[in-house]
C-alpha positions as CSV (number, residue, x, y, z in Angstrom):
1,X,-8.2,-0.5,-13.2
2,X,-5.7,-2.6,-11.7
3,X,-6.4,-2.8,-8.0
4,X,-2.7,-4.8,-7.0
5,X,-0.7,-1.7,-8.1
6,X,-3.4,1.2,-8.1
7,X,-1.2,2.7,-5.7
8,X,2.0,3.3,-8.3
9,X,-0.3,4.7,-10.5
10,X,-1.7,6.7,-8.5
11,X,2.1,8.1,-7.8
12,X,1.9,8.7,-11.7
13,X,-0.6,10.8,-12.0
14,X,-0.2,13.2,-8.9
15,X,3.7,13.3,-9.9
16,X,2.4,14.6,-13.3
17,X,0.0,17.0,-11.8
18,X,2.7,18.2,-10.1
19,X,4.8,18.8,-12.9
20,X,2.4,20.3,-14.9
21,X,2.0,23.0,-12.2
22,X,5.2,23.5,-11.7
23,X,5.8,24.3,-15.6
24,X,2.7,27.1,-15.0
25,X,0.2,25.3,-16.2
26,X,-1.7,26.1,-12.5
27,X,-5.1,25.2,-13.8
28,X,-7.4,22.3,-12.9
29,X,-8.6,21.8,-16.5
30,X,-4.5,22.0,-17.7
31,X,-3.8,19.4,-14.7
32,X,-4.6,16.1,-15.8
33,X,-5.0,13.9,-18.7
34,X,-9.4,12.5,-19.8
35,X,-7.3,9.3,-18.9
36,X,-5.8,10.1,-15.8
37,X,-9.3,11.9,-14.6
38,X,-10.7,8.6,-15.5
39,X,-8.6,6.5,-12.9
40,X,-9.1,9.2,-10.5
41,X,-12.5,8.9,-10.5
42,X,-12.3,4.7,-10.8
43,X,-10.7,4.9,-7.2
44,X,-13.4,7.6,-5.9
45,X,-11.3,11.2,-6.0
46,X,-12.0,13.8,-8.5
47,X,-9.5,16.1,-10.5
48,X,-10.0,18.6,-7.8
49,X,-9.1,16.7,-5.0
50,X,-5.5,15.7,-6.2
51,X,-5.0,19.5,-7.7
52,X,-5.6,20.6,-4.3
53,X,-3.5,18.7,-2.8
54,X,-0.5,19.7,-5.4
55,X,-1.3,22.9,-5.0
56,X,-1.4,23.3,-1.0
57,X,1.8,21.0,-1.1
58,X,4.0,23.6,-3.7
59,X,2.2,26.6,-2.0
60,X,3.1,25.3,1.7
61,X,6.6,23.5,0.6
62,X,5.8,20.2,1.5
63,X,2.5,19.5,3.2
64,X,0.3,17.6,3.3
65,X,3.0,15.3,1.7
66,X,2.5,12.7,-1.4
67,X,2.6,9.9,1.8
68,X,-0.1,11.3,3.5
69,X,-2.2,12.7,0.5
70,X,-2.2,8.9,-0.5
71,X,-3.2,7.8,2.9
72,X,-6.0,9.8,2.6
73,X,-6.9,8.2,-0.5
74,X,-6.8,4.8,0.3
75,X,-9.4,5.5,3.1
76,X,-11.3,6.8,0.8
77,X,-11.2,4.5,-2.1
78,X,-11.7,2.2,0.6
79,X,-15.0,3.1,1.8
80,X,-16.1,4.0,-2.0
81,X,-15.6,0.1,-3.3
82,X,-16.5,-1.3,0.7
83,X,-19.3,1.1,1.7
84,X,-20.7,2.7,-2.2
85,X,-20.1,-0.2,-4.0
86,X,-17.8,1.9,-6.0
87,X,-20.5,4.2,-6.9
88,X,-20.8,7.9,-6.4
89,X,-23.4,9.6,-4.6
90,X,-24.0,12.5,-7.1
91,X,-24.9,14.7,-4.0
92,X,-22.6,17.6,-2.8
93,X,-22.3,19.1,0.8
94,X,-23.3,22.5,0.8
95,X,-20.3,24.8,2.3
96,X,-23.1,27.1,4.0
97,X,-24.5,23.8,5.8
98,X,-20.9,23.1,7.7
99,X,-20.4,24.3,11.2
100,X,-18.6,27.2,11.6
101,X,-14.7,27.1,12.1
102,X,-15.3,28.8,15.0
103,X,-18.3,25.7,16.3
104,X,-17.0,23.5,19.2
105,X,-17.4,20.1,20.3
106,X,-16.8,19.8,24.2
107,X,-14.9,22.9,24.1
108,X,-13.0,21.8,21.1
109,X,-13.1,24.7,18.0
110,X,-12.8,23.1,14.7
111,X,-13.6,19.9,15.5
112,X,-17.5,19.8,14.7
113,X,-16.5,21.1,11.4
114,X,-13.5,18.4,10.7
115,X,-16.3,15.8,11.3
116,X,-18.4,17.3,9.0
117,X,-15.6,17.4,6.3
118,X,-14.2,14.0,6.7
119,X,-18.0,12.6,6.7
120,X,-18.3,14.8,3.1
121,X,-15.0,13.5,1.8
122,X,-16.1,9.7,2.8
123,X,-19.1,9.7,0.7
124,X,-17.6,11.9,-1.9
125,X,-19.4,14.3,-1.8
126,X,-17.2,17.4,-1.2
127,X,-17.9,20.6,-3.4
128,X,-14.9,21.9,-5.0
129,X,-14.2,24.7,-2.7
130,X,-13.8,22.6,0.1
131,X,-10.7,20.6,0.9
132,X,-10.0,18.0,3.5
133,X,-6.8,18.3,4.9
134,X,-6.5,22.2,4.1
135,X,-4.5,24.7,5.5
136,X,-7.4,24.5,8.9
137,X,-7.2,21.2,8.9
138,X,-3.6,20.4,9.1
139,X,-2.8,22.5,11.8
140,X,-5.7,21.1,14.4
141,X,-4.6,17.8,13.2
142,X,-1.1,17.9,14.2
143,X,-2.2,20.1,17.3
144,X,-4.0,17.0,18.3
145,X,-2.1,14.4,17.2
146,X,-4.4,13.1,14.6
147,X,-3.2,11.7,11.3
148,X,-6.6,13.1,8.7
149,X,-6.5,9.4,7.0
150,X,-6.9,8.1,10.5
151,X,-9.2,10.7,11.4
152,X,-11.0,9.6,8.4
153,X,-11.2,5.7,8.9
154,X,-12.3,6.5,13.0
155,X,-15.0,8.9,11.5
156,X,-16.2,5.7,9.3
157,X,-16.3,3.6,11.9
158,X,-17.7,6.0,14.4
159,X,-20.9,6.3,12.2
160,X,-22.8,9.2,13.4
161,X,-22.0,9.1,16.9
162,X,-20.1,12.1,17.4
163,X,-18.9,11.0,21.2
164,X,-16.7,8.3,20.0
165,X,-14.9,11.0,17.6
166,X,-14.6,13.2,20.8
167,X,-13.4,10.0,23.1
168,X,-10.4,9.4,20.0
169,X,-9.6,12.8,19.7
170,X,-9.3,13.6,23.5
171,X,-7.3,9.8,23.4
172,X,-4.5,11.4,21.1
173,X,-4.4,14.6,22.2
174,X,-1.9,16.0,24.6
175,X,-4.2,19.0,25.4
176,X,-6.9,16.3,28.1
């Protein structure tokens, strides 16, 4: 992989997933090339990932957009080569051990589970019928003024302490 211009082709490859849905081929295993699942994977995303973020963005007419579906990625591959040494975990969260959508954090519903989902997608290690930045997600997010790639990169740098998540979000928010 070549790391100056990973970013272009990455644009390749979701721009051809998104073709290839569009021509009703609307299948992960249709989506993308053994080539193309190979860079995805070199960066730290899986097949799934990407195909659910075509998918949301035809579905939804536009979000989450290419822009921030990359930004997303880069904090990702980012912690995969800083954090795993470019190596996968192998584990998966289980969808039965995430909080409830209805679980609150200081009186904040959804949050306790957005942790939970940007800690899983970090490391990985989300199963394939979860998504960060789904339909859930996006809305909280732009409830509370939170970008989800800079919800991700506080939630790497807020380790496990839970408070300092709660301190940005309540920092952004217009709601506190």
């Amino acid at each position: 992989m070549n790391n100056y211009d990973w970013a272009d082709t990455f644009r390749e490859v979701y721009d051809a997933g998104y073709e290839v849905y569009m021509s009703g081929h609307k299948y992960l295993e249709e989506m993308f090339t053994d080539e193309q699942v190979e860079f995805l994977r070199s960066i730290g995303t899986t097949p799934r990932e990407i195909f659910d973020f075509v998918e949301d963005n035809i579905l939804s007419g536009g979000e989450p957009s290419f822009e921030t579906v990359l930004l997303i990625t880069s904090a990702r591959r980012d912690y995969f080569f800083s954090q795993q040494r470019g190596r996968w975990t192998n584990k998966l969260v289980s969808i039965d051990d995430l909080p409830a959508k209805t679980d609150e954090l200081d009186g904040i519903p959804w949050l306790p589970r957005l942790i939970a989902k940007a800690r899983a997608k970090l490391r990985g290690e989300m199963p394939d019928e979860l998504m960060y930045g789904c339909g859930g997600d996006r809305p909280f997010c732009e409830q509370h003024n939170l970008h989800p790639a800079d919800f991700l990169r506080v939630v790497w740098m807020a380790g496990d302490n839970d408070d300092l998540i709660l301190q940005y979000v309540k920092s952004q928010s217009d709601e506190f």
